[in-house]
N, C-alpha and C positions, 0 to 999 in steps of 0.2 A: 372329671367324672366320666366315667364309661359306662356307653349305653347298652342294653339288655337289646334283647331282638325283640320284647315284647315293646319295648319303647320304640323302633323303627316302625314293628306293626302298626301301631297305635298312632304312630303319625300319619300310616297309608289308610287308615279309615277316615282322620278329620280330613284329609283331602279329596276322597271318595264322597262323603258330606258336605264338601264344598263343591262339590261338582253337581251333587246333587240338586244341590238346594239352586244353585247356578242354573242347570238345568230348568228346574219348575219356573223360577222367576223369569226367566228368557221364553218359554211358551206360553207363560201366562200375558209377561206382556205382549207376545207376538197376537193372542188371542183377543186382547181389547184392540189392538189397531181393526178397525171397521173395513180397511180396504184391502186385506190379506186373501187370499185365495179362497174356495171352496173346496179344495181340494185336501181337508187337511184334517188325521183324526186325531184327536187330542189323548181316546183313549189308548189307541194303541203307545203312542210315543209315548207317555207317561208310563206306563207300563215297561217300555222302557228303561225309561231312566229310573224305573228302582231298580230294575233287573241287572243294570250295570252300574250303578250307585249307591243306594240308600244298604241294598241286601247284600251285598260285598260289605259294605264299612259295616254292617254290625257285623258279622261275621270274622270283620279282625278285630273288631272292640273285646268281640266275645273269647277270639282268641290269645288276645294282649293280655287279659282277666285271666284265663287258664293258666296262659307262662308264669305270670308273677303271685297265683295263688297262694303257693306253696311257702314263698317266703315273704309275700308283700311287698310292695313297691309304690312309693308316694309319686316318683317320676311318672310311671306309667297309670295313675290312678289318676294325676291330673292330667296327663294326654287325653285318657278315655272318657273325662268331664268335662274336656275342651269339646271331644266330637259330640257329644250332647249338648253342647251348650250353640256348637256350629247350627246345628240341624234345628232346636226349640227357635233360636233368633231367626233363619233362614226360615223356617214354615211361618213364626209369625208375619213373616214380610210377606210370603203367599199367602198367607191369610187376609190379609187388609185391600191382596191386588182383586180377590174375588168378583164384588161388584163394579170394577172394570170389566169385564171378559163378556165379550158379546151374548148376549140372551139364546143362541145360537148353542152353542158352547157350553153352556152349563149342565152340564152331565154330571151323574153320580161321582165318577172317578174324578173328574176335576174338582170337585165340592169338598170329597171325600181326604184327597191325599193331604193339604196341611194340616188339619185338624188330629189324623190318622198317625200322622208324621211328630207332631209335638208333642201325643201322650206315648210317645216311641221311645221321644229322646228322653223321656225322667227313665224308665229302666234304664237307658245307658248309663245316664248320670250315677246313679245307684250303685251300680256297677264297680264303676271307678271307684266312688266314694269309699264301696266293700273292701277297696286294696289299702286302704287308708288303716281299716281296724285289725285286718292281720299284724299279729305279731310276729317279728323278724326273728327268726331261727336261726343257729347257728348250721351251718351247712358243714355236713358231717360225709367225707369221702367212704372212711372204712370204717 
C-alpha cells in the first residue's frame, strides 16, 4: 500500500506528541526531586515545549485532515487518532505526577498544562475520526 504525504505528516505530529508529552514528564519529574537547583523556571521551559511540540503536532494533524479531506483516508484518520490518543495517555501520566512536584513549583502553568492538554487531544481525535465518514471519490483528472 502507498503512502499519501498526509500519512508521513501524520506520523511527524505523533512524534512531536511523543516528545511532548516526554518532555512534561521529564520536568515534572525533574520538579519533585527536592534536591534540584534553584535556579530553574518551570514556566518558561514549559512554554517551551509547546512551542516546539505540542503546537507543531497539531499543526500537522490539522494539516494531515486538510490533505486527505477531499477524498478520505482511513490510513491517515488513524494516525491522527493515534496522536490523540499519544497526548490524552501522556497528559494523563502528568496528571497523576502533579502532587509530586515540590510546593515551590506549583504554578498556574504547571497546574494548567495536563489538564489543558487532554481536553486538546478529543479535538484531535475527532478530527481523525472526521476522515473516517468521508466518502471516497473517484478522482477525476479532466
Amino acid at each position: 500500500m502507498k503512502m499519501q504525504y498526509g500519512a508521513y505528516i501524520a506520523m511527524a505530529g505523533i512524534g512531536l506528541y511523543a516528545m511532548f508529552v516526554a518532555e512534561i514528564i521529564s520536568v515534572f519529574n525533574f520538579m519533585g526531586d527536592p534536591t534540584f537547583s534553584d535556579f530553574f523556571e518551570p514556566e518558561s521551559k514549559i512554554l517551551q515545549f509547546i512551542s516546539i511540540g505540542v503546537a507543531p503536532g497539531v499543526i500537522m494533524s490539522g494539516t494531515s485532515y486538510m490533505i486527505a479531506r477531499k477524498f478520505g483516508s482511513k490510513q491517515i484518520g488513524w494516525l491522527v487518532i493515534i496522536g490523540g490518543i499519544v497526548l490524552l495517555v501522556g497528559m494523563s501520566y502528568a496528571y497523576t505526577m502533579l502532587d509530586s512536584i515540590d510546593k515551590d513549583y506549583q504554578m498556574f502553568t504547571v497546574n494548567i498544562v495536563p489538564p489543558l492538554f487532554m481536553v486538546v487531544s478529543i479535538p484531535i481525535m475527532i478530527v481523525g475520526w472526521l476522515l473516517f465518514r468521508i466518502k471516497k471519490r473517484s478522482r477525476k483528472y479532466f
